[in-house]
Structures are given as structure tokens and as C-alpha cells.
C-alpha positions, 0 to 999 in steps of 0.5 A: 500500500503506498504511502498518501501524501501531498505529491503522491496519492495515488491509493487504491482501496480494494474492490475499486473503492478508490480509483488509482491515479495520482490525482484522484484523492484530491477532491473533485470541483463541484462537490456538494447538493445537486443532482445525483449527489448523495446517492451512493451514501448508505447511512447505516450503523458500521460500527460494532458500537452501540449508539453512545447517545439517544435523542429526546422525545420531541426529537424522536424522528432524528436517525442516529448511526454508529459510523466507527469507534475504537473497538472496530477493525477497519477492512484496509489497515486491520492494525490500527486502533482509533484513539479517545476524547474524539474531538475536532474535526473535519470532513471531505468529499474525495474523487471516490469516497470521503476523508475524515480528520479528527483529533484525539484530544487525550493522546494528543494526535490526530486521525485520518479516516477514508471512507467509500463511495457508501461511507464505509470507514476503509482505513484509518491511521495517524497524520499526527502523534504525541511526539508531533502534537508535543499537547492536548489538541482540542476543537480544530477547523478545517480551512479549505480553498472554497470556503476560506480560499486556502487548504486544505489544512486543519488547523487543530488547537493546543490547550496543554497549558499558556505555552502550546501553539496551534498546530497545522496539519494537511489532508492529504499529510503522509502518516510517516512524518506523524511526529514532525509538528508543523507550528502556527508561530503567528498565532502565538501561544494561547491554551487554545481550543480552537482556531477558526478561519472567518470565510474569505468573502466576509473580509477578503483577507485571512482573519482567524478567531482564537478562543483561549481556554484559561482559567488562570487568575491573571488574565482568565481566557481570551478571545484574539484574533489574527488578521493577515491581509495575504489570503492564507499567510499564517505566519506574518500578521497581527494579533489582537484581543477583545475588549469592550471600549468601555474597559470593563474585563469582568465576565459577570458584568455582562448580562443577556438583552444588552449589546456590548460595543467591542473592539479588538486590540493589538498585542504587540509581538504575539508571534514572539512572546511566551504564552505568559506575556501574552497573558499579562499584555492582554490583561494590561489592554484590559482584555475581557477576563472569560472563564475558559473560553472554548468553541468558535463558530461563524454565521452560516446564512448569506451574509452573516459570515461576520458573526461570531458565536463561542462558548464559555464553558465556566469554571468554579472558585472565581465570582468574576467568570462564569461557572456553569458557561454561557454562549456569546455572539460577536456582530463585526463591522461588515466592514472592520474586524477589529470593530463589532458589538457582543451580546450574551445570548444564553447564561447558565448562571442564571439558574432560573432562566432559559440556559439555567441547566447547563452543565458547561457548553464546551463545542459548538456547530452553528447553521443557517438557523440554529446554533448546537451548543453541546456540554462537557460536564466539569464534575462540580458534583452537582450536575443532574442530566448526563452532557446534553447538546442543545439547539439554539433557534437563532430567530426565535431565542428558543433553546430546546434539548435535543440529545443527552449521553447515556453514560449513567444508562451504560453504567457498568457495562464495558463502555463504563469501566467506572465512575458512574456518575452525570456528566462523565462523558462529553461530545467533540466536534459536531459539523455539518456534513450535508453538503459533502454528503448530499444528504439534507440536514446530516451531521457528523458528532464526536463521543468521548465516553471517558469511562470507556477504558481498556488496555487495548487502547493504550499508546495506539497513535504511534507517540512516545508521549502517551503511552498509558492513554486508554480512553475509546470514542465513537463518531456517529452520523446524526441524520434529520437534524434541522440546519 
């Protein structure tokens, strides 16, 4: 079997599932909804794991499928193993299937999965180890040329502490270089969960949302921002951070109804400073003070491409940040990424309001309507549901819960090997897929039941890092979903 990389990709996977010829993994023009599209996809449980999530009541008619997990043996590389925490992650139709690229947080790698025409999981294997992700890798984006204008590249965020960097990773990387990192240096150094490209078309130039997952008492997280006037230059911009023109930084003084008059502010040497003065300057700019801010997504209907959404996932012992999370939205100038306003939309601290159950919003997936908040439990003790994923109706300000993990309904069985408690699973990513599939209204959504361990899965992404990390994960397919 010959190696996939960027020059050569010429890969056949059995039975003509791929076609050979050195150019036909690279995707083909056009993809997407139209004629004919979607029709050799079989949606279908794959996987030997049952479904690790089950929808509401209300939600009744949406279809789930178990796509793969770590206790399945892919047909095209029998040895390898999924890792756990399945997290980040992007997806892409290719000339004769598709390709699939996730983290796995907790061994700090990232997987690369090809799937057929009918979206049966073929092969799978590690474009990223311990050794070359060097820190946890969190929420992740994939930049493509059509919707970014460069890529496609995925760029997956570190959160081991305020000295890990962004690490970037092409589609199409050969497995053998997993332990070389490739380093986002002009982002600078942030305990980041994610780091997402705006569309090109909302400012013709590359500007990427940075969400900084801290708790620290100094400068708490930060939202930056880096600005580079050449179309996909990572390296040679600008990086800011928010605030509000009225320089208040504490978290708690915002409350939901009310617009903010925000702006982003210039921290000067981002690219050379370590993650601790980039702390103390934000702070020193008056920067807001989040409690842990985590997933970034941007408006999807026509001409919204300039609305920032992002989670704050709380954190306890500190009554100036939120403790129970809360969902933001940034409104930028159609004109001026540096300017905008920012409302709170939804507020888990106030218990006796609409969000008042949450349980700590960690990823998020916005559509042209909704936006889907999941939760990532921070095991305060006292949480009352296992992690549920929400749908926000952007028009309405409605909030209903769609899905909730079945951790404490598996407890004891092998896929909770103990702490049978609410909460101690979480969801990854969860992206939209529709368009690359074909199929109205179809997501991809990343499980991560922490409580799923065994010592088959120790060490399995080929790092040196992480030898004794044995969490499992699953992806599904979430079918009938409203966009």
C-alpha cells in the first residue's frame, strides 16, 4: 500500500473503492447538493458500537448511526486502533469516497479516516502523534480553498497549558512524518481550543478567531484574533484581543438583552512572546477576563459570515467568570474586524432562566438557523442530566434539548469501566456534513465516553508521549437534524 501524501496519492482501496491515479484523492470541483449527489451514501450503523447517545422525545424522528469507534477493525489497515476524547474535526468529499480528520484530544494526535463511495470507514491511521502534537489538541477547523480560499489544512488547537501553539496539519499529510509538528508561530501561544478561519468573502483577507481556554487568575481566557491581509499567510500578521471600549474585563458584568460595543486590540509581538506575556499584555489592554473560553463558530446564512458565536464553558472558585458557561455572539463591522458589538445570548448562571441547566457548553456547530451548543460536564458534583447538546433557534431565542449521553444508562457495562456518575462523558466536534454528503440536514458528532477504558487502547497513535492513554470514542452520523 503506498504511502498518501501531498505529491503522491495515488491509493487504491480494494474492490475499486478508490480509483488509482495520482490525482484522484484530491477532491473533485463541484462537490456538494445537486443532482445525483448523495446517492451512493448508505447511512447505516458500521460500527460494532452501540449508539453512545439517544435523542429526546420531541426529537424522536432524528436517525442516529454508529459510523466507527475504537473497538472496530477497519477492512484496509486491520492494525490500527482509533484513539479517545474524539474531538475536532473535519470532513471531505474525495474523487471516490470521503476523508475524515479528527483529533484525539487525550493522546494528543490526530486521525485520518477514508471512507467509500457508501461511507464505509476503509482505513484509518495517524497524520499526527504525541511526539508531533508535543499537547492536548482540542476543537480544530478545517480551512479549505472554497470556503476560506486556502487548504486544505486543519488547523487543530493546543490547550496543554499558556505555552502550546496551534498546530497545522494537511489532508492529504503522509502518516510517516506523524511526529514532525508543523507550528502556527503567528498565532502565538494561547491554551487554545480552537482556531477558526472567518470565510474569505466576509473580509477578503485571512482573519482567524482564537478562543483561549484559561482559567488562570491573571488574565482568565481570551478571545484574539489574527488578521493577515495575504489570503492564507499564517505566519506574518497581527494579533489582537477583545475588549469592550468601555474597559470593563469582568465576565459577570455582562448580562443577556444588552449589546456590548467591542473592539479588538493589538498585542504587540504575539508571534514572539511566551504564552505568559501574552497573558499579562492582554490583561494590561484590559482584555475581557472569560472563564475558559472554548468553541468558535461563524454565521452560516448569506451574509452573516461576520458573526461570531463561542462558548464559555465556566469554571468554579472565581465570582468574576462564569461557572456553569454561557454562549456569546460577536456582530463585526461588515466592514472592520477589529470593530463589532457582543451580546450574551444564553447564561447558565442564571439558574432560573432559559440556559439555567447547563452543565458547561464546551463545542459548538452553528447553521443557517440554529446554533448546537453541546456540554462537557466539569464534575462540580452537582450536575443532574448526563452532557446534553442543545439547539439554539437563532430567530426565535428558543433553546430546546435535543440529545443527552447515556453514560449513567451504560453504567457498568464495558463502555463504563467506572465512575458512574452525570456528566462523565462529553461530545467533540459536531459539523455539518450535508453538503459533502448530499444528504439534507446530516451531521457528523464526536463521543468521548471517558469511562470507556481498556488496555487495548493504550499508546495506539504511534507517540512516545502517551503511552498509558486508554480512553475509546465513537463518531456517529446524526441524520434529520434541522440546519
Amino acid at each position: 500500500m503506498k504511502k498518501l501524501t501531498t505529491s503522491l496519492t495515488c491509493l487504491l482501496l480494494g474492490l475499486g473503492v478508490f480509483l488509482t491515479g495520482c490525482d484522484k484523492f484530491f477532491p473533485a470541483p463541484g462537490m456538494g447538493n445537486g443532482p445525483g449527489k448523495g446517492k451512493s451514501v448508505k447511512l447505516k450503523d458500521y460500527s460494532a458500537t452501540p449508539h453512545l447517545a439517544k435523542t429526546t422525545p420531541e426529537f424522536r424522528n432524528i436517525k442516529l448511526y454508529s459510523l466507527f469507534s475504537s473497538e472496530d477493525q477497519l477492512p484496509l489497515s486491520p492494525d490500527y486502533i482509533f484513539g479517545g476524547s474524539a474531538d475536532g474535526a473535519g470532513f471531505r468529499r474525495v474523487h471516490s469516497g470521503f476523508a475524515l480528520i479528527v483529533n484525539n484530544e487525550d493522546n494528543w494526535a490526530v486521525s485520518r479516516i477514508l471512507f467509500n463511495a457508501s461511507l464505509k470507514p476503509m482505513k484509518g491511521e495517524y497524520v499526527l502523534n504525541s511526539d508531533g502534537a508535543q499537547s492536548r489538541v482540542c476543537s480544530a477547523t478545517l480551512a479549505t480553498p472554497e470556503e476560506h480560499g486556502f487548504g486544505p489544512i486543519f488547523l487543530t488547537a493546543g490547550e496543554s497549558g499558556v505555552e502550546s501553539q496551534t498546530k497545522m496539519v494537511d489532508l492529504f499529510a503522509d502518516e510517516a512524518n506523524a511526529s514532525f509538528p508543523r507550528m502556527v508561530e503567528g498565532f502565538g501561544r494561547w491554551n487554545a481550543e480552537n482556531a477558526v478561519p472567518l470565510p474569505l468573502k466576509a473580509y477578503n483577507k485571512t482573519v482567524v478567531v482564537i478562543g483561549d481556554d484559561d482559567s488562570g487568575s491573571s488574565a482568565g481566557g481570551q478571545v484574539a484574533m489574527y488578521i493577515s491581509d495575504e489570503v492564507g499567510n499564517l505566519n506574518d500578521g497581527k494579533v489582537y484581543v477583545l475588549r469592550r471600549k468601555d474597559l470593563n474585563d469582568r465576565e459577570m458584568d455582562m448580562e443577556t438583552g444588552t449589546e456590548y460595543a467591542v473592539e479588538f486590540v493589538e498585542v504587540e509581538n504575539a508571534k514572539y512572546n511566551t504564552g505568559d506575556q501574552n497573558n499579562l499584555e492582554s490583561a494590561s489592554l484590559n482584555a475581557i477576563q472569560f472563564g475558559r473560553v472554548e468553541d468558535i463558530d461563524y454565521g452560516k446564512a448569506q451574509g452573516d459570515e461576520n458573526i461570531v458565536y463561542f462558548n464559555v464553558t465556566g469554571q468554579s472558585g472565581n465570582a468574576d467568570r462564569s461557572k456553569y458557561g454561557r454562549v456569546y455572539r460577536i456582530n463585526l463591522d461588515e466592514n472592520n474586524p477589529l470593530e463589532g458589538t457582543m451580546e450574551l445570548l444564553l447564561d447558565g448562571d442564571d439558574r432560573d432562566g432559559i440556559a439555567g441547566a447547563f452543565q458547561n457548553p464546551d463545542n459548538i456547530c452553528v447553521t443557517e438557523n440554529y446554533v448546537y451548543v453541546q456540554e462537557d460536564p466539569n464534575g462540580y458534583g452537582d450536575e443532574t442530566h448526563d452532557a446534553y447538546l442543545y439547539q439554539y433557534d437563532i430567530a426565535t431565542g428558543g433553546l430546546k434539548v435535543v440529545m443527552e449521553l447515556r453514560n449513567t444508562e451504560l453504567a457498568g457495562s464495558a463502555y463504563d469501566t467506572g465512575g458512574n456518575r452525570f456528566g462523565a462523558w462529553e461530545y467533540g466536534a459536531m459539523i455539518d456534513v450535508s453538503d459533502e454528503l448530499g444528504i439534507d440536514d446530516t451531521f457528523i458528532l464526536c463521543v468521548q465516553p471517558h469511562t470507556w477504558r481498556t488496555d487495548e487502547f493504550k499508546g495506539v497513535d504511534g507517540g512516545s508521549l502517551r503511552p498509558n492513554e486508554n480512553q475509546g470514542s465513537q463518531i456517529l452520523v446524526v441524520k434529520g437534524l434541522a440546519r
